[in-house]
C-alpha positions as CSV (number, residue, x, y, z in Angstrom):
1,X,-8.6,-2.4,-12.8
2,X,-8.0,-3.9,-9.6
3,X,-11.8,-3.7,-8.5
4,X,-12.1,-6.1,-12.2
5,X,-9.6,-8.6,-10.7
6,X,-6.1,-7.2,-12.0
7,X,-3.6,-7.2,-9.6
8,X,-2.0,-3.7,-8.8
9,X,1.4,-2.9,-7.5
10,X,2.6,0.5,-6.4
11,X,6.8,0.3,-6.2
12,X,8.3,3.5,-5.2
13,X,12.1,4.1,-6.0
14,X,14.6,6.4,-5.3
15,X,17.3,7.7,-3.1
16,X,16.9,7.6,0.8
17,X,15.8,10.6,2.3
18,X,13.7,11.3,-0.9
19,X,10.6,11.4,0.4
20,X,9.2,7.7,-1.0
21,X,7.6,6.8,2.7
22,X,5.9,10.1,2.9
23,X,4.4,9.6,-0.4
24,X,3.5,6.2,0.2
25,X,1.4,6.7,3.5
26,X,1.5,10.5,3.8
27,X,0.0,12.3,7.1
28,X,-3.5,12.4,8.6
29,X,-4.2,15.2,9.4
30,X,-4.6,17.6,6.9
31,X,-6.7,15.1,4.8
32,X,-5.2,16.4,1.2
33,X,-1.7,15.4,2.5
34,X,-2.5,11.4,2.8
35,X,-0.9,9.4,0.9
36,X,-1.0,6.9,-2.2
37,X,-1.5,4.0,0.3
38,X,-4.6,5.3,2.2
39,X,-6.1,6.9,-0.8
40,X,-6.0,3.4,-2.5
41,X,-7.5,1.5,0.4
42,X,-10.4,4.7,0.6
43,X,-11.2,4.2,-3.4
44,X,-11.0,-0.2,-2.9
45,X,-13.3,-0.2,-0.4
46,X,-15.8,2.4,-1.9
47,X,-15.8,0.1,-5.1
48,X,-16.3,-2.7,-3.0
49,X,-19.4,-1.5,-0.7
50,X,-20.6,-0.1,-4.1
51,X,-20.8,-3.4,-6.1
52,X,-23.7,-5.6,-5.5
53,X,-23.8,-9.3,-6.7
54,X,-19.6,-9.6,-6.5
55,X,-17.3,-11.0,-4.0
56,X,-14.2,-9.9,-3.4
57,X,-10.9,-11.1,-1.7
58,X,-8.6,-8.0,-0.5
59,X,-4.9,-8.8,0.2
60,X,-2.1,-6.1,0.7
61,X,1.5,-6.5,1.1
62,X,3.9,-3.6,2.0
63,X,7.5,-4.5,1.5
64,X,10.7,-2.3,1.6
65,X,13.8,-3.5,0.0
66,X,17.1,-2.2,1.3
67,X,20.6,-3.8,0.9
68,X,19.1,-6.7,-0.8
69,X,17.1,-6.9,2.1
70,X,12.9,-7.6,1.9
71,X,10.6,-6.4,5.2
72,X,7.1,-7.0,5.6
73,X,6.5,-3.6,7.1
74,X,3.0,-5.3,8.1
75,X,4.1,-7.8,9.5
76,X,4.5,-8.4,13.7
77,X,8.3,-7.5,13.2
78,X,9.3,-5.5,11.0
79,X,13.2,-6.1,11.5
80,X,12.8,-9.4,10.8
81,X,14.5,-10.0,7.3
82,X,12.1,-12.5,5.1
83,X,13.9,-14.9,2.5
């Protein structure tokens, strides 16, 4: 659906030490161990290089919440609390 315009959100959940971050971005190296992140990127921009006649605009965030406090874990600092 997001290739169609929807917006997508992927929001992982659960107790630290759980194993949300590996799920989210996953290793390298072996290939079948990547995670939901890079596999969603892979499958965007196949759709995208696929479709002819279409723009599209790609943004991604990637935000942790902890303590009632956001991150960008994109941004330039990743400490820095956002309001």
């Amino acid at each position: 659906g997001v290739t169609e315009g929807y917006n997508g959100t992927i929001f992982a959940y659960g107790q630290t030490g759980s194993g949300k971050s590996f799920t989210m971005q996953g290793i390298v190296d072996p290939s079948a161990q990547k995670g939901i992140i890079p596999r969603a990127f892979e499958h965007i921009f196949e759709s995208v290089q696929c479709a002819e006649n279409t723009k599209f605009l790609l943004r991604a965030s990637y935000l942790e919440i902890y303590n009632e406090d956001i991150r960008d874990l994109l941004g330039a600092d990743t400490k820095q609390r956002l309001e």
